[in-house]
Structures are given as structure tokens and as C-alpha cells.
C-alpha positions as MATLAB code, in Angstrom:
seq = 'XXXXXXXXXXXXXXXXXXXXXXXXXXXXXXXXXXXXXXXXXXXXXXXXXXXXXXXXXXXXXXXXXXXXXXXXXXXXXXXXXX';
ca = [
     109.546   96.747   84.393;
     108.935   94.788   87.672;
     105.564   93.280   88.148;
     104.017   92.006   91.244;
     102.276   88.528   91.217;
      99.062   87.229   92.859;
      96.912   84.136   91.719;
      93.988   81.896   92.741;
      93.965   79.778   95.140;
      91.392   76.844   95.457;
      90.472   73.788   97.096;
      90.042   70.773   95.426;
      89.247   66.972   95.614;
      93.088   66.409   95.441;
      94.366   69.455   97.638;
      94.714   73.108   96.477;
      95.522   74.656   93.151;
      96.829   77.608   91.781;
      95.419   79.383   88.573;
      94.436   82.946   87.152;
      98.262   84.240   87.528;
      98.332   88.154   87.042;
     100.898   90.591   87.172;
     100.640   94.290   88.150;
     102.878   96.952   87.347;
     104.809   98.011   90.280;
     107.332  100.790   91.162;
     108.286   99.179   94.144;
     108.757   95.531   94.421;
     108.018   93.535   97.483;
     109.811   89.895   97.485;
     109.098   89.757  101.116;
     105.515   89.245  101.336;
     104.618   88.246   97.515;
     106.221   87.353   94.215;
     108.052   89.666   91.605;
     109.475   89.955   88.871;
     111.154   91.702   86.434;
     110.036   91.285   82.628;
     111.617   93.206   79.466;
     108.036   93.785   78.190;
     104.136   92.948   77.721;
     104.844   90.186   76.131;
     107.503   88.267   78.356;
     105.338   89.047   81.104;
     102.301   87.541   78.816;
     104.931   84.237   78.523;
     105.428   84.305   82.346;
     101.914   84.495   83.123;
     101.330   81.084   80.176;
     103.917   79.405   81.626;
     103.073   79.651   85.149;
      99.373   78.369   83.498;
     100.695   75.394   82.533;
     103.137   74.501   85.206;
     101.341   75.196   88.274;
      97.382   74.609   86.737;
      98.023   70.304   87.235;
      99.797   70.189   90.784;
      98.163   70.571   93.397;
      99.193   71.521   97.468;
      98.428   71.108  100.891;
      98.134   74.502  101.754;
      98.493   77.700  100.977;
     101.594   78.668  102.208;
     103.145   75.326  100.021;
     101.470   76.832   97.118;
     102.790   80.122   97.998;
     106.644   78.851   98.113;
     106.447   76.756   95.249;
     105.413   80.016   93.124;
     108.132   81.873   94.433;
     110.994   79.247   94.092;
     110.014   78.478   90.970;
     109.824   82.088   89.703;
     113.067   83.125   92.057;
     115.014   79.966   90.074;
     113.610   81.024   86.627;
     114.996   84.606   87.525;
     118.341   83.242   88.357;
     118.805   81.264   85.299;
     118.305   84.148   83.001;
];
């Protein structure tokens, strides 16, 4: 089942950060203008959504759009590996 990702973005003393990662159901998939992906099941997606917790809740970005990118890459490369 593909899932489409969104998150919070905030500002911080040390630049932005990126936290509260969700995934929706989705029938149709947009790569273009957000972040999918494809999980087996509840609970992979549940693993995704932890381990995007943990990686992404200590670094922190200029903007948005560097946030943005490094969420995708890293979920495009973690796709690719599998």
C-alpha cells in the first residue's frame, strides 16, 4: 500500500526541524510534489514513521525546501536499498 508523507516543520534556535511524520493512505502517489512510499503493512509503515522520528527529530535545516529534500532522499535511498 503506498502512503503519502507530510510532517512538521518548525523554527528553532538552531534552524528548522522536522517532526510529527504521518502517512496517509493513497491510491495515487505523487513523488513530484511530496514524499511516498510504499509499505507491506501497518506496521512497516509504523517503523517508517519511528525511524524517520529518530533520524530527522536532532538535525536541523536552513529552510524548508532543505528539510523537504533531505526527507525525500533519505526515504527515496531507503526505498532503493530494499
Amino acid at each position: 500500500m503506498f502512503y503519502q508523507l507530510s510532517w512538521t516543520t518548525l523554527p528553532g534556535l538552531r534552524g528548522l526541524s522536522c517532526s510529527e511524520f504521518r502517512a496517509a493512505p493513497t491510491a495515487a502517489p505523487d513523488n513530484e510534489r511530496g514524499v511516498a512510499v510504499d509499505c507491506a503493512n501497518e506496521a512497516a509503515r509504523d517503523a517508517l514513521l519511528a525511524e524517520l522520528e529518530a533520524y530527522f527529530g536532532p538535525q536541523r535545516f536552513l529552510n524548508t525546501a532543505a528539510a523537504f529534500d533531505a526527507v525525500k532522499d533519505y526515504v527515496m535511498l531507503r526505498a532503493a536499498k530494499r
